[in-house]
VOKELO-844343 format. One record per residue: residue in three letters; x, z, y of N, C-alpha, C in turn. Coordinates in steps of 0.05 Angstrom, whole numbers, plus 5000, padded with zeros to 4 digits. Each point is the difference from the previous one (the first is absolute). Last residue first. Layout:
<sites>
ALAXZYXZYXZY;...
</sites>
This chain:
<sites>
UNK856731778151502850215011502049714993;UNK491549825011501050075024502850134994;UNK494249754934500349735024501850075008;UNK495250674961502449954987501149715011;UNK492550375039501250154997503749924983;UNK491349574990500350045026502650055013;UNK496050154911501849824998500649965030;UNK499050984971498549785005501849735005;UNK501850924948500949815017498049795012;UNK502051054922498449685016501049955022;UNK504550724920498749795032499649835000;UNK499650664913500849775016498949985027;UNK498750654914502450025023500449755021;UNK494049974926499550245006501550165025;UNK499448874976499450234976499650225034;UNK501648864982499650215014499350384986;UNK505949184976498250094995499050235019;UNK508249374969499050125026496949985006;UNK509449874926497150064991499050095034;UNK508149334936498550235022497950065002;UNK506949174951498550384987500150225025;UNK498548825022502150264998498850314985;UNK497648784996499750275013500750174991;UNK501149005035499850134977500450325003;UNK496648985040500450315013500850154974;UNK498948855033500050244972500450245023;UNK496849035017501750175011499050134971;UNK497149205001501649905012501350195024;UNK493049734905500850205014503149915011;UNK493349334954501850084995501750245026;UNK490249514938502349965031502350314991;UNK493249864933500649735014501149935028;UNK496750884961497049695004501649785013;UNK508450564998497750114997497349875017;UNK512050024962496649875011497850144998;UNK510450235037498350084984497649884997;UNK511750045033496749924999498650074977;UNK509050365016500049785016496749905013;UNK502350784938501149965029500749845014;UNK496349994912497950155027501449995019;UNK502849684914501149965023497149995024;UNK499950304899497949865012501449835025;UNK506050654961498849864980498249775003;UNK503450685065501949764978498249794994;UNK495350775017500249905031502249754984;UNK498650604935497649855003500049795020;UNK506950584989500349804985497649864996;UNK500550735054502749785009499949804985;UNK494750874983498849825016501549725014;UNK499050634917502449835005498449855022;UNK496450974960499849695006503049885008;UNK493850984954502649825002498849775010;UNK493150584992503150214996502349925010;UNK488149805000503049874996501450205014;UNK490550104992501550044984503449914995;UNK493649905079499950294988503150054974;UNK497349065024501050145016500650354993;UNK493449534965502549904992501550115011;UNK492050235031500450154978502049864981;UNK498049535078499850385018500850114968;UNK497449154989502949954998500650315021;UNK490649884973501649804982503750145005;UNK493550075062499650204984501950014976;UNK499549345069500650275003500050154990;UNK495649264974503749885003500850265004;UNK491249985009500850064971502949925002;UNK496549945079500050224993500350024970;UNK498349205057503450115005499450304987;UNK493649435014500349944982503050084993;UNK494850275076498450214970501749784984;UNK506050125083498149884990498350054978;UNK504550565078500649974973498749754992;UNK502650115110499050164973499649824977;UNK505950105092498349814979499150164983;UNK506350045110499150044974497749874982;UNK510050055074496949994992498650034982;UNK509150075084499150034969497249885000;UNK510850085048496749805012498450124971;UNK509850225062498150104979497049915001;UNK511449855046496950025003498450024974;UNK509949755033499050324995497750024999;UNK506049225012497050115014499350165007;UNK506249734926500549865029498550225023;UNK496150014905502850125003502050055035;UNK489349994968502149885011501549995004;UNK492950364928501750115025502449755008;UNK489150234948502949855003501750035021;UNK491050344931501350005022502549914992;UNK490250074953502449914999500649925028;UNK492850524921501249915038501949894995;UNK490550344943502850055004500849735017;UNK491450524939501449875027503050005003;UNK492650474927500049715003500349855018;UNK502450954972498549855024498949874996;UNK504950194922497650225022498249905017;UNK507049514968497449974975498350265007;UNK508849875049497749795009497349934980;UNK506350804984499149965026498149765000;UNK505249994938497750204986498450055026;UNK507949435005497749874983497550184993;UNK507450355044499349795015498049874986;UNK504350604960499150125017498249825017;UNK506349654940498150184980497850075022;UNK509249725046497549774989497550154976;UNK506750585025497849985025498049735000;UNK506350334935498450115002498049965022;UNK505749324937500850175025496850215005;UNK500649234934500850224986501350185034;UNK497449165006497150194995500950294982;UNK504849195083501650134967496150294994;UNK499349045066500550374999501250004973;UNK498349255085500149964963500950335005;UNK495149275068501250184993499050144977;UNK498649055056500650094970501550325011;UNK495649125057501750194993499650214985;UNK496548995039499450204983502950185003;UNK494149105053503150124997499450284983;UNK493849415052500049924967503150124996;UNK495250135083502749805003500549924974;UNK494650765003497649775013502449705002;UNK503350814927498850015029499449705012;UNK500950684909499849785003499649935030;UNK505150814926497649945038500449704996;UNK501450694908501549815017497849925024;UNK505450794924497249865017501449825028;UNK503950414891499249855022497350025022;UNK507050514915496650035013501349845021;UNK504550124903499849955028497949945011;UNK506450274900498149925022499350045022;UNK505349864895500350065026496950045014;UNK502149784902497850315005501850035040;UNK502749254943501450184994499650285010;UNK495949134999500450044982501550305001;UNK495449895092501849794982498950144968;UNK494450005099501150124981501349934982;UNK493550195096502249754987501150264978;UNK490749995070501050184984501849764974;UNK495349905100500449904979502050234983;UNK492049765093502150184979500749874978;UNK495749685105500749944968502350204986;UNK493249615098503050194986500049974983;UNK496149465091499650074974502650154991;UNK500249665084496549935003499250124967;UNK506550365076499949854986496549974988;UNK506150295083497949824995500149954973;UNK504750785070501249854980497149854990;UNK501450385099499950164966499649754983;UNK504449715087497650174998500550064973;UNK505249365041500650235014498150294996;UNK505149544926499949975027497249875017;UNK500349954894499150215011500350075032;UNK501849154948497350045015500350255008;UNK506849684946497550014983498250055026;UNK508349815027499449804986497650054981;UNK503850585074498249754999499749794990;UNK504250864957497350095012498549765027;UNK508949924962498349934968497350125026;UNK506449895051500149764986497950074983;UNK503050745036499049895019497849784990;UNK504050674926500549845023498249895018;UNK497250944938500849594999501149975022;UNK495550894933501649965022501149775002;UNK491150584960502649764993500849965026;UNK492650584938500750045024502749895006;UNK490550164950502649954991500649875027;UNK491750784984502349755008501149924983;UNK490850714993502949944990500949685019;UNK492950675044500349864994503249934979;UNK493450765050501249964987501249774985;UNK493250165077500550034980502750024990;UNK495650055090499150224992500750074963;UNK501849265055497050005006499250244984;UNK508949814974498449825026497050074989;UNK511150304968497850115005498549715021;UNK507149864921500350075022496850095008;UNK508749904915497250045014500150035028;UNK506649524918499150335009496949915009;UNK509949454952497350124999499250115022;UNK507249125006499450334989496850015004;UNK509349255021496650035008499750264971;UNK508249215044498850214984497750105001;UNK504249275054499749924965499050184989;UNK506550305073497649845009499749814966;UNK504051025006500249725004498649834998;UNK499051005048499749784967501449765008;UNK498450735072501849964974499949874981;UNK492550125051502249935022502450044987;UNK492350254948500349675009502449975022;UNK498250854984502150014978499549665003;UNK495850505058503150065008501049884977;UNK490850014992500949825024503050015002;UNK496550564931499349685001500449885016;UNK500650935013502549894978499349724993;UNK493350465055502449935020502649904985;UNK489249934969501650114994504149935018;UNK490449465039501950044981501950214999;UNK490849625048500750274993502349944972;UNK492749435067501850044983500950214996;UNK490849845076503049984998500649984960;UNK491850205044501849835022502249934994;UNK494450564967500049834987500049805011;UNK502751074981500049845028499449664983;UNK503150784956496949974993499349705028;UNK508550644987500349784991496849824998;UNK500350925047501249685015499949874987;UNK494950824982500049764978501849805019;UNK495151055001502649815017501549894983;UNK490050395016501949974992502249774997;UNK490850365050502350194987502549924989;UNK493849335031500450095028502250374994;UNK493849454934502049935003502650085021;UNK490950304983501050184997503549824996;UNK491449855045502650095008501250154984;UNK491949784947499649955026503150185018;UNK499249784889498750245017500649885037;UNK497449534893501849945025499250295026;UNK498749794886498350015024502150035020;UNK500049374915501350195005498850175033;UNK496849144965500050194971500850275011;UNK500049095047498850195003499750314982;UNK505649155006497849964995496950265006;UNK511049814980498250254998497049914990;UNK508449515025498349924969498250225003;UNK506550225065498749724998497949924987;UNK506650754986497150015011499449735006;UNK508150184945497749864999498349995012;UNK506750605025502049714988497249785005;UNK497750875057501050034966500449614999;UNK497550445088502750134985500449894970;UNK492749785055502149765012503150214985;UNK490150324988501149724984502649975006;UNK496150985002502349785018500649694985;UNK496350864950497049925023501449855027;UNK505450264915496849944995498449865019;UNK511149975013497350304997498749834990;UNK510449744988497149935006498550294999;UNK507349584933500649975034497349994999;UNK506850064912497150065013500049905030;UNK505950024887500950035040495849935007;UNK503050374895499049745013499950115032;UNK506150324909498550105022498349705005;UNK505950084934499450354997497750075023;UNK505649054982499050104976498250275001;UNK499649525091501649924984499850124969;UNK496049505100500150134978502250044981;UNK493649665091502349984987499950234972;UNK492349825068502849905023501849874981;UNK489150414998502149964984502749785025;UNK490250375021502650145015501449914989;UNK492549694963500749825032501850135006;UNK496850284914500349715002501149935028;UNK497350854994502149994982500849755007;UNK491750145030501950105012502449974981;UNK492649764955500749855022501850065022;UNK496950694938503149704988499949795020;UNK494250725019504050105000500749794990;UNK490949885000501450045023502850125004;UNK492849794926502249865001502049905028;UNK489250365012502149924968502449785005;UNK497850545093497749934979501249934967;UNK504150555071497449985006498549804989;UNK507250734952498949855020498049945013;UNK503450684932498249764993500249715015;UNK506050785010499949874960497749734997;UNK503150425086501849884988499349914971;UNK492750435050500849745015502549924992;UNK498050904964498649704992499849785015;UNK505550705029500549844976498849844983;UNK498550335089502249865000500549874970;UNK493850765010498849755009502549735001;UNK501450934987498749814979499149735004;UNK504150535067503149954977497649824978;UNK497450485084498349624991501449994976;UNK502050805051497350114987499449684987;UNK507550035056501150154973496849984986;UNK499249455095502850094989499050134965;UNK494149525070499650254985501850144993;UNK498148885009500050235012499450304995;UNK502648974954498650225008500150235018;UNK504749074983498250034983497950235002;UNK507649925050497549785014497849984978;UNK508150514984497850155017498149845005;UNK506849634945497250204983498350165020;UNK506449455030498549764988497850334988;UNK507950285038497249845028498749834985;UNK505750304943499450275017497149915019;UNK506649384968498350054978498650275013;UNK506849715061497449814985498150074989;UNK508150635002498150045018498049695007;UNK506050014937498350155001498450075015;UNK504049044992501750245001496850354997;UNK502848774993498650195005500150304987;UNK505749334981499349785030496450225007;UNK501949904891502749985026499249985021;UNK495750464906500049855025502449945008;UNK497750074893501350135037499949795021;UNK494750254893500649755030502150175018;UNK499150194888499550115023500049835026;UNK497849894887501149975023499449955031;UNK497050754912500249675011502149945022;UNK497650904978499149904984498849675010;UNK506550995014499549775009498549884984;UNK500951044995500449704989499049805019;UNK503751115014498249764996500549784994;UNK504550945001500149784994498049874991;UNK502450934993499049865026499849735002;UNK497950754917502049805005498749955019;UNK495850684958503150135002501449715015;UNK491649824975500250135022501850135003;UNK497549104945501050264996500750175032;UNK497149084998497950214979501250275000;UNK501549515086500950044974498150124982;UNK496949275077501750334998500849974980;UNK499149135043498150054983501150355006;UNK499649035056502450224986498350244994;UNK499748845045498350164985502150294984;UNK502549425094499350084978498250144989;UNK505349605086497350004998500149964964;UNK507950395078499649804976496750104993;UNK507649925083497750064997499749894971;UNK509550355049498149834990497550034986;UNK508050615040497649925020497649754991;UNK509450154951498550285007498849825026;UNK502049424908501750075028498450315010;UNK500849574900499250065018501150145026;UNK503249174933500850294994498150115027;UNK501549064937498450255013500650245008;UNK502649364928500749865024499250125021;UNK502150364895497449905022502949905020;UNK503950304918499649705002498649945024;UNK500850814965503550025007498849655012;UNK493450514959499950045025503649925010;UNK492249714917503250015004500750025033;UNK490850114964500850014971503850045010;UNK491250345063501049664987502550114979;UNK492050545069500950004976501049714992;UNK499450625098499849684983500650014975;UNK498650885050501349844992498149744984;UNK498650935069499049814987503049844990;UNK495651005058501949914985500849824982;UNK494750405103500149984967502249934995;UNK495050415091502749864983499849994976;UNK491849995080501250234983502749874987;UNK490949665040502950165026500950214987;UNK492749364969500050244995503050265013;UNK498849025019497250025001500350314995;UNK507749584994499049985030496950154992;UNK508850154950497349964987498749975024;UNK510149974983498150165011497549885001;UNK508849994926498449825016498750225025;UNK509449854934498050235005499449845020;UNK504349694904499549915031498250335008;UNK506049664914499250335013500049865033;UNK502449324937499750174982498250305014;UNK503649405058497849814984498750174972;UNK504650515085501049754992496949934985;UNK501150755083500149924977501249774977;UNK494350265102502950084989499349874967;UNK493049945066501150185012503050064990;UNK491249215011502550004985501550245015;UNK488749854993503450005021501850084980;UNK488749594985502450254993502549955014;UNK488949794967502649905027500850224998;UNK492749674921500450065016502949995026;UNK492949674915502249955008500650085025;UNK494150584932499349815010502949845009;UNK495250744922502349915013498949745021;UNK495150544932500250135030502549855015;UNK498349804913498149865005499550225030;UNK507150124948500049645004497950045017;UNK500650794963502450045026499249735009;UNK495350224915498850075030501849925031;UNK503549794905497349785017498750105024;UNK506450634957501449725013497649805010;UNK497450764952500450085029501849795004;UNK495449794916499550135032500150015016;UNK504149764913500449825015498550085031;UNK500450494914502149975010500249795026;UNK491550154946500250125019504349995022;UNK494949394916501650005031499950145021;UNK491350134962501949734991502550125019;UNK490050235014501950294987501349764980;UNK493349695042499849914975502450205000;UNK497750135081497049934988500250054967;UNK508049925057499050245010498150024978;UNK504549195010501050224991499050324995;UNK495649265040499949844981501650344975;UNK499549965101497750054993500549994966;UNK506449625052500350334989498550134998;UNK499649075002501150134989500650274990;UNK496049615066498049944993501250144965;UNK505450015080497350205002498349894975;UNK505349255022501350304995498750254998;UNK496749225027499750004976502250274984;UNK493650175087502349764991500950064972;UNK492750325089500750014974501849754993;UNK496350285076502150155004500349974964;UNK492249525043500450245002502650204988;UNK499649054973498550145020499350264998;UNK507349524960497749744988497650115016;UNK511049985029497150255000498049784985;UNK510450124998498549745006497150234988;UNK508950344995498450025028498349815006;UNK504650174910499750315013499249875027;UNK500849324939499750254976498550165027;UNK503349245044498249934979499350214992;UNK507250165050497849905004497349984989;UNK508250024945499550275016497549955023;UNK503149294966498550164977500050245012;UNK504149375060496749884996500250184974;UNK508750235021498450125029497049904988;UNK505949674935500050355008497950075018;UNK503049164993498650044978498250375002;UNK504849515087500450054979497350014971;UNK500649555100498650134992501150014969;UNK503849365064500650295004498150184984;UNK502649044968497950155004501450325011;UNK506049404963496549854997498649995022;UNK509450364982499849875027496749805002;UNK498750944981502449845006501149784981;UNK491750414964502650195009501049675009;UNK491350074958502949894987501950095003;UNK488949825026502150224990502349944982;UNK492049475062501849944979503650224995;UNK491349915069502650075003502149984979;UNK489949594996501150025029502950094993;UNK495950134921500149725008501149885023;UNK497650884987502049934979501049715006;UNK492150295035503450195021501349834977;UNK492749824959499749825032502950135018;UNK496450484918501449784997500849765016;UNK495550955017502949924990501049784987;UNK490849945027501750065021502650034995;UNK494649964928500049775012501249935036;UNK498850774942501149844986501549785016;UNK492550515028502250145015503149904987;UNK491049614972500149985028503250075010;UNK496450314907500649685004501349935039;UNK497050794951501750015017501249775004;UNK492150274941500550145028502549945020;UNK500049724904497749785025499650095027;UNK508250274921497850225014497949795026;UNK508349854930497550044986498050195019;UNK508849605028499149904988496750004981;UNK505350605065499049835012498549734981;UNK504150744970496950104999500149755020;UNK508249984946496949984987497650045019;UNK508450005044499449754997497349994979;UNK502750835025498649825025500449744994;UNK504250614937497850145003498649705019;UNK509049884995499049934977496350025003;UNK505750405061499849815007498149874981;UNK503450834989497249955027500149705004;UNK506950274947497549994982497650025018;UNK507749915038500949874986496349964987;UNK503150675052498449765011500149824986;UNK504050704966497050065007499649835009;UNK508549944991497949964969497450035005;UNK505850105078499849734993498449984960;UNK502950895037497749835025499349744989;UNK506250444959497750114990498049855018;UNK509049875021498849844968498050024996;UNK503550315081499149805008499649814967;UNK502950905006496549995016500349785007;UNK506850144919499750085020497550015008;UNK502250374909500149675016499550045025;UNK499950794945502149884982500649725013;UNK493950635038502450105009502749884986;UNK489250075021500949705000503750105000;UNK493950634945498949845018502149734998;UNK500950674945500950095022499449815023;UNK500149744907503250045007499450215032;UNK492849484955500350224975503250155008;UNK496649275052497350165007502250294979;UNK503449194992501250225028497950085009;UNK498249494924502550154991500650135027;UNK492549495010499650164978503050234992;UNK500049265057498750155012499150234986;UNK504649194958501450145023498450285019;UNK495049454936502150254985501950065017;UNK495149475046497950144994501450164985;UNK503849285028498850095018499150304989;UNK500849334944502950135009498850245024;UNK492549364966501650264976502550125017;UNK493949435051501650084999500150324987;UNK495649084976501949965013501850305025;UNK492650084950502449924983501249855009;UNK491350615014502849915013501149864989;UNK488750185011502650044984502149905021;UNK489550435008502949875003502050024983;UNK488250065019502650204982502049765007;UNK490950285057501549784982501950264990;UNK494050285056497849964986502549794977;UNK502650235089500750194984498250034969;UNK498549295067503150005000500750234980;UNK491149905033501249804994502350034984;UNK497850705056498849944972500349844982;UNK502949935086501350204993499850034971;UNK495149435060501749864989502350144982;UNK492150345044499349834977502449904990;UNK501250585073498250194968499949784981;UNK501549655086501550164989499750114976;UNK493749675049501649784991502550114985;
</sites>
């Protein structure tokens, strides 16, 4: 089958033109000393560039591969490649996939099929030994040992050795990122072409774990095999290939947590539904290893319970009652975005929420906006007493940006309330509506872009601060919300809500 499709494939003539650049780029630092005039993450990316081009003709003109076509177009469809806050599955991660580990059988891929292509028709020999590096590369597990973003030094779990990698991005004074030492990152990282240079390439964006630690991953790859140092191969085709098509991205898809410009956050083993954000949705896909939950030490995972970041609880007990903020809280093992408001006695039994978690029966976004380019993100709770309350965000604050890109992740989010009087903390939660998602998308990428707002004069202007109609009734509390950000992240304590009752 092989042979035939090989033939197939090398029996055509190709063209490029869509990537001319590509290509005199590769041509001129072939003639300069190899890759020594552009870096190893230019040269890398022209070659794939034109590996790419290559595999869209032969999938197109080869009947042989209709089938395996037709599989990559079914993932495609399933995980919809976009990058955060879409789609955890980058563009990056499904073509690299696609090119270099999506097997059409027997260990052949369209990558390989390529450097068959090079070899055969003696083309683009400059392009070679980079296609060869792609197409030995898999996404592998690595420890954060020192370094910054420009010059990270990793330890290579599988090949228990230290390397030397950087994030290639364009303005390193601007990331939001900076790698911690003990953090797990699951990447694709290429060698140097040039062997005088140590410095490996990152090639995409990298996951870091949170909330599992090396020694995890350790017990995840022994349970994978036994044998210690003599399996090293074996480990890595179970990382490049998996266990069946399109088994790392379904993993990808369910550990995703968060994200930000340089990185995407993670949580989770492979073979521990109840560790990763999404296992739920699993469905089976992902193979489940027998006690092996029983290794690792997941308290917040408990699904008995809430789990709020300890600066979110301590910081509702300071607000002024009326106010209300961003963040997150952990349940059932997830990650959930909040908005998170602090009220009188009075206002919390006049909408129903006293004595139990808050009832409403419908929500509603609204994205407000004057003549004069102001604007304002609303959402509003409708509750069973027909009473509505309105909380209004300034969208030019960072943590509202955050908040919106969050709940267009998930497609969930919470809302907790704190009893001023009381001291008490009642929350609950809702997910997205499918007709609520182009609104999200919609105003997640308005948002993005705003610089400036006059959020005082919108609130004026409309006299939001009195009342607000909405389908015709008329909101009868406001919350207006504060530039803070209590997000669960990389440093934070958890709390169970249990727990925070009490202090």
């Amino acid at each position: 089958m092989n042979k035939g499709i090989v033939s197939k494939v090398l029996n055509r003539t190709y063209s490029f033109p869509n990537s001319k650049s590509e290509i005199e780029l590769l041509r001129n630092a072939s003639k300069n000393n190899g890759s020594e005039s552009i870096t190893d993450f230019q040269y890398y990316m022209a070659v794939f560039n034109i590996c790419m081009e290559f595999t869209e003709q032969v999938l197109d003109s080869n009947p042989m591969l209709n089938d395996f076509n037709n599989m990559i177009y079914d993932k495609q469809e399933e995980y919809m490649p976009s990058g955060p806050p879409m789609s955890p599955i980058t563009k990056s991660f499904f073509n690299s996939w696609m090119a270099l580990d999506a097997l059409i059988n027997n260990k052949l891929t369209l990558g390989l099929l390529f450097s068959r292509y090079i070899q055969e028709k003696k083309v683009m020999r400059y392009a070679a030994k980079a296609m060869d590096n792609l197409n030995d590369s898999f996404v592998s597990l690595y420890q954060v040992v020192g370094g910054d973003l420009k010059k990270t030094f990793l330890w290579n779990l599988i090949e228990k050795r230290e390397i030397e990698a950087s994030i290639p991005i364009y303005d390193y004074s601007v990331a939001t990122y900076s790698p911690a030492i003990g953090e797990i990152w699951y990447a694709r990282i290429l060698p140097p072409l040039n062997q005088e240079q140590n410095i490996h390439t990152i090639f995409g964006t990298p996951l870091v774990f949170r909330h599992t630690n090396r020694e995890d991953w350790e017990r995840y790859l022994a349970r994978r095999i036994a044998g210690g140092d003599k399996n090293v191969e074996e480990l890595k085709m179970h990382l490049k290939y998996g266990e069946s098509f399109g088994y790392w991205m379904e993993f990808v898809f369910q550990v995703y947590s968060n994200h930000t410009r340089e990185v995407i956050y993670a949580e989770g083993l492979p073979d521990i539904k109840d560790s990763r954000p999404h296992g739920r949705l699993d469905g089976g896909r992902m193979c489940e290893a027998v006690d092996a939950q029983d290794q690792l030490d997941l308290p917040f995972k408990s699904e008995s319970s809430i789990w709020f970041p300890l600066e979110l609880a301590m910081a509702l007990k300071g607000m002024k009652p009326g106010s209300c903020s961003t963040g997150s809280v952990c349940h059932k093992g997830e990650i959930i975005p909040v908005i998170a408001g602090c009220f009188k006695r009075d206002d919390m039994v006049f909408l129903g929420v006293e004595p139990g978690p808050p009832e409403y029966v419908d929500t509603k976004f609204r994205y407000l906006d004057n003549s004069g380019g102001d604007e304002l993100l609303e959402v509003c709770l409708f509750f069973k007493n027909d009473r509505i309350l309105a909380f209004d965000f300034d969208p030019v604050f960072i943590p509202v940006k955050r908040w919106l890109s969050e709940v267009l992740a998930v497609k969930q989010y919470g809302f907790c309330f704190y009893n001023h009087e009381d001291k008490r903390y009642t929350i609950s939660f809702t997910s997205v509506e499918p007709e609520d998602e182009p609104w999200l998308i919609r105003n997640n990428l308005r948002a993005k872009k705003l610089v400036r707002n006059n959020f005082k004069r919108l609130m004026d202007a409309s006299k939001l601060k009195d009342r607000i109609t909405v389908k015709g009734k008329k909101s009868n509390c406001i919350g207006v919300g504060e530039n803070q950000d209590y997000f669960i992240n990389d440093d934070s304590k958890l709390i169970a809500i249990e727990d925070i009752n009490k202090l």
